[in-house]
SEPARO-302476 format. One record per residue (C-alpha): residue number from 0; residue in three letters; x negated, y negated, z negated. Coordinates in steps of 0.05 Angstrom, whole numbers, plus 32768, in hexadecimal, padded with zeros to 4 digits. Layout:
BEGIN
<NUM,'ALA',<X,Y,Z>>,
...
//
This chain:
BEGIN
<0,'UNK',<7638,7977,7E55>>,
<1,'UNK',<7669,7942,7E44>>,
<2,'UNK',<764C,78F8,7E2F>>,
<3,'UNK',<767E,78C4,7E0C>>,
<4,'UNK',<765D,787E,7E12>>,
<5,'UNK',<7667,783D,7DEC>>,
<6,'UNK',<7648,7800,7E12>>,
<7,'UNK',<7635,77D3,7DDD>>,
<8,'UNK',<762E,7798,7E0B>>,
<9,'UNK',<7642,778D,7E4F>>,
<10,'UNK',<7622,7757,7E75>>,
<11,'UNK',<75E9,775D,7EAC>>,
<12,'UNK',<75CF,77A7,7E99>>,
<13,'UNK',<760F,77BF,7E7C>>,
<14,'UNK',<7634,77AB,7EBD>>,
<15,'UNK',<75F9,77CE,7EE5>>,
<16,'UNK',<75FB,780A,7EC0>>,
<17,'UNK',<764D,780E,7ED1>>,
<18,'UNK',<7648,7800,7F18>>,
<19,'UNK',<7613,7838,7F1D>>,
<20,'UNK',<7648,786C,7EF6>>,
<21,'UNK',<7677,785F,7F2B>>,
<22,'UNK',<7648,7871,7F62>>,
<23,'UNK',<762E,78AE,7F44>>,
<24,'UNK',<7655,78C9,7F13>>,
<25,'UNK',<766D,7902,7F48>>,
<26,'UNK',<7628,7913,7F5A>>,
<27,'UNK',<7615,7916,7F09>>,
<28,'UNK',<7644,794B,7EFF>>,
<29,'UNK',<7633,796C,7F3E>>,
<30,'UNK',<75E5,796C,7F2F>>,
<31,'UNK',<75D9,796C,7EE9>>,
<32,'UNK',<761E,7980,7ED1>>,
<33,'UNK',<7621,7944,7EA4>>,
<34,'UNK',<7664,7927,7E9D>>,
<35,'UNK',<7660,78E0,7E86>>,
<36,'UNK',<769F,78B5,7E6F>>,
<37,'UNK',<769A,786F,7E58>>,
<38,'UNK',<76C7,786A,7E19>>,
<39,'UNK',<76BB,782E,7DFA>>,
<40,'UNK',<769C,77DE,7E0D>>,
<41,'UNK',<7691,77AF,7DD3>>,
<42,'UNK',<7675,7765,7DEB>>,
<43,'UNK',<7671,7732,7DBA>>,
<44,'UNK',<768C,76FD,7DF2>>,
<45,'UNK',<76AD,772B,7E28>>,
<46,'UNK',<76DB,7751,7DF5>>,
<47,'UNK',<76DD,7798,7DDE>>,
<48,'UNK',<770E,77D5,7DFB>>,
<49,'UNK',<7711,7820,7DDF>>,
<50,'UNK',<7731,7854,7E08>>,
<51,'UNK',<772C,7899,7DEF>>,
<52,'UNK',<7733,78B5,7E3C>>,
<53,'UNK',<7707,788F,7E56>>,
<54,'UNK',<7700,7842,7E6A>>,
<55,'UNK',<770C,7838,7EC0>>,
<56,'UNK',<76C8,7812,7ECC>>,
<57,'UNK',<76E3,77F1,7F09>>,
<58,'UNK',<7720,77D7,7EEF>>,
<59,'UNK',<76EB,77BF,7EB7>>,
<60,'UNK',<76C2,7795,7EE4>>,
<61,'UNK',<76F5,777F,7F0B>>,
<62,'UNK',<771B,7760,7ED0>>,
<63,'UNK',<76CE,773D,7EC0>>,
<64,'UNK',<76D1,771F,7F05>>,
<65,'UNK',<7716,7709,7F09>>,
<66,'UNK',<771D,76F1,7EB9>>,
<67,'UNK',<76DF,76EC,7EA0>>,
<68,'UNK',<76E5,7722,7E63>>,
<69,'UNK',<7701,776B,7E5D>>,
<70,'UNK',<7733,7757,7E27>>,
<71,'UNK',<776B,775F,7E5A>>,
<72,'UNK',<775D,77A3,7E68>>,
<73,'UNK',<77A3,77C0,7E63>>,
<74,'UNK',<779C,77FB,7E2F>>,
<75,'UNK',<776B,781A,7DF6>>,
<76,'UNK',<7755,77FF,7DAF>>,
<77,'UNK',<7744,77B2,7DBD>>,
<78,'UNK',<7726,7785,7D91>>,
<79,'UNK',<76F1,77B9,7D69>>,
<80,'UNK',<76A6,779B,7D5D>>,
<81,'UNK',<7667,77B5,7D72>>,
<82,'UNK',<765D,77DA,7D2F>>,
<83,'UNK',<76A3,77EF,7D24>>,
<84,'UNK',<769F,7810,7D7A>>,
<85,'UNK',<7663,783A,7D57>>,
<86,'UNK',<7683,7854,7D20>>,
<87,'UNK',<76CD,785A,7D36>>,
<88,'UNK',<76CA,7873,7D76>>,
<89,'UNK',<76B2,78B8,7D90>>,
<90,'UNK',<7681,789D,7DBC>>,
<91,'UNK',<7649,78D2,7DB0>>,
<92,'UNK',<7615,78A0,7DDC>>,
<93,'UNK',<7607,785E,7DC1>>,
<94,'UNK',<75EE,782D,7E01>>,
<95,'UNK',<75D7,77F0,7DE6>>,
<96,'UNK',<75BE,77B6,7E0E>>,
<97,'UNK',<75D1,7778,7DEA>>,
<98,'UNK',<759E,773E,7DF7>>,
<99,'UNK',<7556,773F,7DDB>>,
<100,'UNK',<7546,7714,7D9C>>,
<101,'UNK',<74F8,7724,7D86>>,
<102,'UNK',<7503,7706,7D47>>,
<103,'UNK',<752A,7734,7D1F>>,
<104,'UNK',<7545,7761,7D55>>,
<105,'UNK',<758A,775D,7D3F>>,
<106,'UNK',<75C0,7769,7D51>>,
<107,'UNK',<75A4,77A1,7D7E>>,
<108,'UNK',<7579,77B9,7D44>>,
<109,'UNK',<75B6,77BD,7D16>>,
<110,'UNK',<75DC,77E6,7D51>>,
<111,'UNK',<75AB,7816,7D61>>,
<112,'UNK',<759D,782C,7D1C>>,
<113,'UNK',<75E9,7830,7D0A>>,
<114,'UNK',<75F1,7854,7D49>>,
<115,'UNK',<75B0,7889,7D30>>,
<116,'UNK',<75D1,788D,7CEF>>,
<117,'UNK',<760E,789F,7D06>>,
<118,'UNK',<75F6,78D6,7D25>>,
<119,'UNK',<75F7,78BF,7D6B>>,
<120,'UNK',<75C1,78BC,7DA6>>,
<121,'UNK',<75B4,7878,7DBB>>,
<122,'UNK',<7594,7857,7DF5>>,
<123,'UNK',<757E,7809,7DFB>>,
<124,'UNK',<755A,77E8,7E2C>>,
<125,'UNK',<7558,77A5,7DF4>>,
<126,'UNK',<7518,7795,7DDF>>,
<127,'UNK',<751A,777B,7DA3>>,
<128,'UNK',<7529,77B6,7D71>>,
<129,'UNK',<74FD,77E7,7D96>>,
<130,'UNK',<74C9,77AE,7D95>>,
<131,'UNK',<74D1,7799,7D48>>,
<132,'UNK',<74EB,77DE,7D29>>,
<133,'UNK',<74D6,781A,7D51>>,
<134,'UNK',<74BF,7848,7D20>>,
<135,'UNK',<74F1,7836,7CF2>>,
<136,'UNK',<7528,7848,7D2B>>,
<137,'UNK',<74FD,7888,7D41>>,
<138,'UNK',<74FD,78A1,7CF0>>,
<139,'UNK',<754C,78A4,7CF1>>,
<140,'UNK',<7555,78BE,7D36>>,
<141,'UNK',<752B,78F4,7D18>>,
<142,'UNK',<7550,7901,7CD7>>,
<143,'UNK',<7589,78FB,7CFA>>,
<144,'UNK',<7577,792D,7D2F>>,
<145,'UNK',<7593,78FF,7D6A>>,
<146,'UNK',<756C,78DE,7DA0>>,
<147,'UNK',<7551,7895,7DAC>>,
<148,'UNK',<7540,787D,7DFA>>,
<149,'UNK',<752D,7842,7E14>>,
<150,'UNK',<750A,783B,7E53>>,
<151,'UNK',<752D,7803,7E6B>>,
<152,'UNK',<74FE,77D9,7E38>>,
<153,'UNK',<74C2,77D2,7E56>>,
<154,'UNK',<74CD,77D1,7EA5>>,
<155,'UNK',<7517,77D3,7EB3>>,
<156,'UNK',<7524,7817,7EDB>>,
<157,'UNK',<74D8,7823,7EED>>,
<158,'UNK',<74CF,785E,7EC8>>,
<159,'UNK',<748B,7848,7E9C>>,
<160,'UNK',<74A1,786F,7E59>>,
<161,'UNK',<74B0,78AE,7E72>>,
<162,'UNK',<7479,78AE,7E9C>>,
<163,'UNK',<7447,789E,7E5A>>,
<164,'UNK',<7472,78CD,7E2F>>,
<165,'UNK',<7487,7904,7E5B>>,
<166,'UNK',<7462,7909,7E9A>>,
<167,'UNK',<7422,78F6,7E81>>,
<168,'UNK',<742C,792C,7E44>>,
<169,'UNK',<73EB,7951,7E32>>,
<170,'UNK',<73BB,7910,7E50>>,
<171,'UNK',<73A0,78DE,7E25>>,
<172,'UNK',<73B0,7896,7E31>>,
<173,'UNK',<737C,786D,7E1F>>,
<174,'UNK',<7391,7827,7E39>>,
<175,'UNK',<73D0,780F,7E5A>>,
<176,'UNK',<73CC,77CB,7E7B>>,
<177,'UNK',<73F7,77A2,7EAB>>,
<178,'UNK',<7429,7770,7ECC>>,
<179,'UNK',<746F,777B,7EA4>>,
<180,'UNK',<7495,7731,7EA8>>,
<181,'UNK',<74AE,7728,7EF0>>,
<182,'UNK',<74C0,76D6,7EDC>>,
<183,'UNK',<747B,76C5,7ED3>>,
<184,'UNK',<7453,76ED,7F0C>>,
<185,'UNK',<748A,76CE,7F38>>,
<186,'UNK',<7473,768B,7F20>>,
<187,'UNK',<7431,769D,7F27>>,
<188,'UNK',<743B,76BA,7F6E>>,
<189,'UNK',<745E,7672,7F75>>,
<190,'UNK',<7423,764A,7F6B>>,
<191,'UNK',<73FA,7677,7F8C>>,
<192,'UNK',<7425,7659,7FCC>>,
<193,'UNK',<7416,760C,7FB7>>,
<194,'UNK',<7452,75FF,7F85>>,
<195,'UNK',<7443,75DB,7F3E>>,
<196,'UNK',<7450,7605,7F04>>,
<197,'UNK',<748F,75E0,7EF4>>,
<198,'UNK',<74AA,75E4,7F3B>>,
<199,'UNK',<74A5,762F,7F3C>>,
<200,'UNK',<74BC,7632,7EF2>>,
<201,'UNK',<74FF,760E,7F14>>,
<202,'UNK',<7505,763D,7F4E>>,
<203,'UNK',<74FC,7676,7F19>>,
<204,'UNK',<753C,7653,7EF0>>,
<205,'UNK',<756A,764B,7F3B>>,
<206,'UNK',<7558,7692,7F4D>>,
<207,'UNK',<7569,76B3,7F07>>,
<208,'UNK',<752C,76CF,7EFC>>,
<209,'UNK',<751D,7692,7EBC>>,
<210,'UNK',<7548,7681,7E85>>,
<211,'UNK',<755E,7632,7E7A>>,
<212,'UNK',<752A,763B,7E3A>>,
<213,'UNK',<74F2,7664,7E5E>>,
<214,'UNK',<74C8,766C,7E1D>>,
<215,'UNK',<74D3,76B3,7E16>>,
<216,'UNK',<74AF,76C3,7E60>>,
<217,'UNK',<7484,7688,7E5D>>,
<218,'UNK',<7461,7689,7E1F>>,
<219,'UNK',<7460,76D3,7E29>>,
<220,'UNK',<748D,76F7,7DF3>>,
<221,'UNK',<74AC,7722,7E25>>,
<222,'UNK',<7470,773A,7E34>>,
<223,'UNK',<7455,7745,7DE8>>,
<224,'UNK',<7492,776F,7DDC>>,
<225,'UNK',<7488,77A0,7E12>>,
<226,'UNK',<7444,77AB,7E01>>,
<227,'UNK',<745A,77B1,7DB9>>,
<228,'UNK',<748C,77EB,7DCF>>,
<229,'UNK',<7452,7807,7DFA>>,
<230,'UNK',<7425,7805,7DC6>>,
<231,'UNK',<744B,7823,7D8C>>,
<232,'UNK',<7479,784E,7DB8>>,
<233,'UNK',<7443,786C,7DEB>>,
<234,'UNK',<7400,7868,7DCB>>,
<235,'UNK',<7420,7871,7D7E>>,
<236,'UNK',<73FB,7836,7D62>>,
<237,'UNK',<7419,77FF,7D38>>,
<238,'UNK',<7411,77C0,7D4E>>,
<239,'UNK',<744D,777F,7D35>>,
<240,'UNK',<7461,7756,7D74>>,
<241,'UNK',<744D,7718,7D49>>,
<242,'UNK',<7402,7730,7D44>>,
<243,'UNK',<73F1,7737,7D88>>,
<244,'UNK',<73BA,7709,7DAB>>,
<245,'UNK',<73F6,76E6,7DDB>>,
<246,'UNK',<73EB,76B0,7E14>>,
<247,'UNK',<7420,769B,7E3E>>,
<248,'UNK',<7419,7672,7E89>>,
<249,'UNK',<742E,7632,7E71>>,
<250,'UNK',<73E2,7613,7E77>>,
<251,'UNK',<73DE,762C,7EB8>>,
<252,'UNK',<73CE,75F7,7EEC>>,
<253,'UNK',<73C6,75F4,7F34>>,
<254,'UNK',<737E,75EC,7F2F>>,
<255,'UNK',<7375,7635,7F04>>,
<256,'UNK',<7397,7652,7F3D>>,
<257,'UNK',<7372,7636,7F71>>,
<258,'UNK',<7333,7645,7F4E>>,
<259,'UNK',<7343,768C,7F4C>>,
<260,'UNK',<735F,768E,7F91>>,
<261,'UNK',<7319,7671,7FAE>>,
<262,'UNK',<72F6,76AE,7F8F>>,
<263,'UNK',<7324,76E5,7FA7>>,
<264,'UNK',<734C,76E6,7F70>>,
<265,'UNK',<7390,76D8,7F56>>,
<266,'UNK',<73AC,76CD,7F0D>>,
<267,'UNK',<73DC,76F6,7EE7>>,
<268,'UNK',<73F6,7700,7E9F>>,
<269,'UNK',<73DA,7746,7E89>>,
<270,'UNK',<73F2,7768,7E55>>,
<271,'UNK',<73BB,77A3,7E3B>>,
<272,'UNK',<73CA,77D5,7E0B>>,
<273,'UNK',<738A,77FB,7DEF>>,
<274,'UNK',<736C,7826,7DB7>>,
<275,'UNK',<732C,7800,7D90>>,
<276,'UNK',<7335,7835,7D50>>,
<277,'UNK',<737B,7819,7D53>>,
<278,'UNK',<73B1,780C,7D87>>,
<279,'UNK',<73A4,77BE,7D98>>,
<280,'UNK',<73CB,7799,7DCA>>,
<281,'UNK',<73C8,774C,7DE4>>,
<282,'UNK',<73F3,7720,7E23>>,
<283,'UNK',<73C2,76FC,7E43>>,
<284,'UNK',<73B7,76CF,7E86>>,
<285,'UNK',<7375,76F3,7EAF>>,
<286,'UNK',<735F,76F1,7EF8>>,
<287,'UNK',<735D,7732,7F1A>>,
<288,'UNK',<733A,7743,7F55>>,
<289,'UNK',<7348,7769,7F9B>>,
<290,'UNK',<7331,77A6,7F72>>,
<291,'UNK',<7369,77AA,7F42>>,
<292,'UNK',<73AE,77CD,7F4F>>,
<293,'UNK',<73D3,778E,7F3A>>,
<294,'UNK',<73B3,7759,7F68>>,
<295,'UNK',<73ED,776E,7F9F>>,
<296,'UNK',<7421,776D,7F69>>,
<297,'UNK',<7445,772A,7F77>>,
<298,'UNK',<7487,770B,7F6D>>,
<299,'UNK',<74BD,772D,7F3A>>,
<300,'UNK',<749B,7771,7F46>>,
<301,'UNK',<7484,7795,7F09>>,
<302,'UNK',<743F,77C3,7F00>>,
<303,'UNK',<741F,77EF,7ECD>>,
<304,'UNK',<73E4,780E,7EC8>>,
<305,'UNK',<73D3,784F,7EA0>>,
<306,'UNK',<7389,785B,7E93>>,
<307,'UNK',<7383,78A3,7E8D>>,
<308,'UNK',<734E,78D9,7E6E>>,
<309,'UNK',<7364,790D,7EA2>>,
<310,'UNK',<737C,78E5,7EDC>>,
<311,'UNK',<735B,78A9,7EE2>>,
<312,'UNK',<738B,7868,7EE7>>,
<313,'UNK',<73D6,7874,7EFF>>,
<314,'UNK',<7401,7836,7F0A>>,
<315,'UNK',<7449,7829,7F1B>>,
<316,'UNK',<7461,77FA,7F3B>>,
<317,'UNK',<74AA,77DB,7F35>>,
<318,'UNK',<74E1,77AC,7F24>>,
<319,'UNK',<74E5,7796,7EE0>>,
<320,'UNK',<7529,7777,7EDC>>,
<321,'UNK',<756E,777B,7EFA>>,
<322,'UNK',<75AD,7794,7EE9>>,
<323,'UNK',<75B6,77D6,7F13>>,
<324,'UNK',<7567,77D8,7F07>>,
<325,'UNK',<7565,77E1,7EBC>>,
<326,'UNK',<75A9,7807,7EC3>>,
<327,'UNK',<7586,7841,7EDE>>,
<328,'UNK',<755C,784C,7EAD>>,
<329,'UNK',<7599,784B,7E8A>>,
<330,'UNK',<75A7,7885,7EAC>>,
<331,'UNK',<756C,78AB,7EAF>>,
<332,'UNK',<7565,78A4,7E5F>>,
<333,'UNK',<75AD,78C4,7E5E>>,
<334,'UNK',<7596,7906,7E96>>,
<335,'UNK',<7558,7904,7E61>>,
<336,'UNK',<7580,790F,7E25>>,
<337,'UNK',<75AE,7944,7E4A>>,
<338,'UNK',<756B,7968,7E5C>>,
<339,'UNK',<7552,7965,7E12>>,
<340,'UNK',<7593,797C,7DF9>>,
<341,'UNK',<7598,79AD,7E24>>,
<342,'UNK',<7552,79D5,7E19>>,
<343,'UNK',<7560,79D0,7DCF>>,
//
């Protein structure tokens, strides 16, 4: 089966995702017979190029290196916007992985529900719209009779919703709970080693890992919209980002740590997930003990936990951010669609 793309975005993931194309695209029509063509790439900064026959990813990302933007790129349709690549191209898969805003989603949400409405599958790994609007987005996909994906959401390419969703079909989840924002455990995992909060907060910002305005992983909003998705997505509930019990790591002091680290323990921000006659969720600071699966989880590394009724507690462990990371599940969201497709 043949799937026309339209990038809508290209930085860090959308890069990832291309660089992974041109490594496997032979072995995705030799294994799944999936033939997969990037037609279109619309980036509000980097420019915007149509080519019916396909775009040459590596001519793409070299002209990125060497200039900076793609609005070189020496044929196709240049110049179209995000909205206008949906509608006018024949993309028949929508990628969409513009940055995360948690206040009103947009312009992702905007995108993804053109996209839906247009009658095409889409796939995001931004937070924000599958945070703030899933239902709404889930309704049209639907009507529409397309499909919606988005594992990238929640832990990059570590494969936590199709896991819930898919493999764990037929169980009953009755509380999800873990480590999903790599910036602050690797602060944590910082001070566990004698920094100050604000010295590991500055290694975090050198290394990538932080933003200039850390807020969003600090104060833990990252983490309240993945357990929003998990919550509304996984366990059907319907809980608004903005009313979830939310504590970040800003208050945390050498001396908690320490404390913690005298009785065996070590701190971490905890996102749980659970049904109390509704879904509830809540991002908050606790110590855990040798005893629990995330005690070993340190650094940038990712981990979820699924309590189960039929088999007991089942936790992954993973990255939760990088380009080529979240640009497989990318990928895998894509071989899931072909599968779906395919047994209808």
């Amino acid at each position: 089966m043949k799937y026309k793309i339209a990038l809508i975005g290209f930085g860090v993931v959308g890069q990832g995702f291309a660089r992974i194309l041109l490594r496997r695209k032979a072995m995705l029509k030799r294994a799944y017979g999936v033939d997969v063509e990037v037609v279109a790439i619309s980036d509000i900064r980097l420019g915007s190029v149509y080519v019916d026959g396909g775009i040459n990813l590596d001519l793409a990302l070299k002209l990125l290196r060497r200039e900076g933007s793609i609005k070189n790129y020496p044929k196709g349709r240049k110049g179209l916007s995000s909205l206008e690549t949906i509608k006018e191209t024949d993309a028949n898969v929508i990628v969409e992985v513009t940055p995360t805003n948690l206040e009103t989603g947009e312009p992702g949400r905007k995108h993804i529900k053109t996209a839906l409405s247009e009658g095409k599958h889409v796939i995001t790994t931004n937070k924000g719209p599958i945070a703030l609007a899933y239902k709404e987005l889930k309704e049209i996909a639907e009507r529409k009779g397309v499909l919606l994906r988005f594992e990238g959401t929640v832990m990059s390419g570590t494969p936590v919703i199709a896991t819930a969703s898919e493999l764990l079909a037929g169980d009953e989840i009755k509380e999800i709970y873990g480590i999903v924002n790599g910036t602050t455990n690797f602060i944590l995992t910082k001070m566990e080693e004698g920094m100050s909060y604000e010295d590991a907060l500055r290694m975090a910002q050198r290394m990538g890992y932080a933003e200039a305005d850390p807020s969003m992983d600090v104060d833990g909003w990252d983490a309240a919209a993945k357990a929003s998705i998990l919550a509304n997505a996984v366990m059907n509930g319907d809980v608004n980002i903005k009313e979830i019990e939310r504590e970040g790591i800003r208050g945390i002091s050498q001396e908690i740590i320490k404390s913690a680290m005298r009785k065996g323990r070590r701190i971490k921000l905890i996102i749980r997930v659970w049904r109390e006659g509704k879904v509830r969720a809540r991002v908050k600071v606790e110590e855990v003990g040798k005893e629990s699966p995330l005690f070993t989880v340190s650094g940038v590394t990712n981990a979820l936990v699924f309590k189960t009724d039929n088999l007991g507690e089942i936790t992954l462990i993973g990255p939760g951010a990088g380009g080529v990371q979240t640009g497989q599940a990318i990928l895998s969201d894509l071989l899931a669609i072909n599968r779906l497709l395919q047994a209808i």
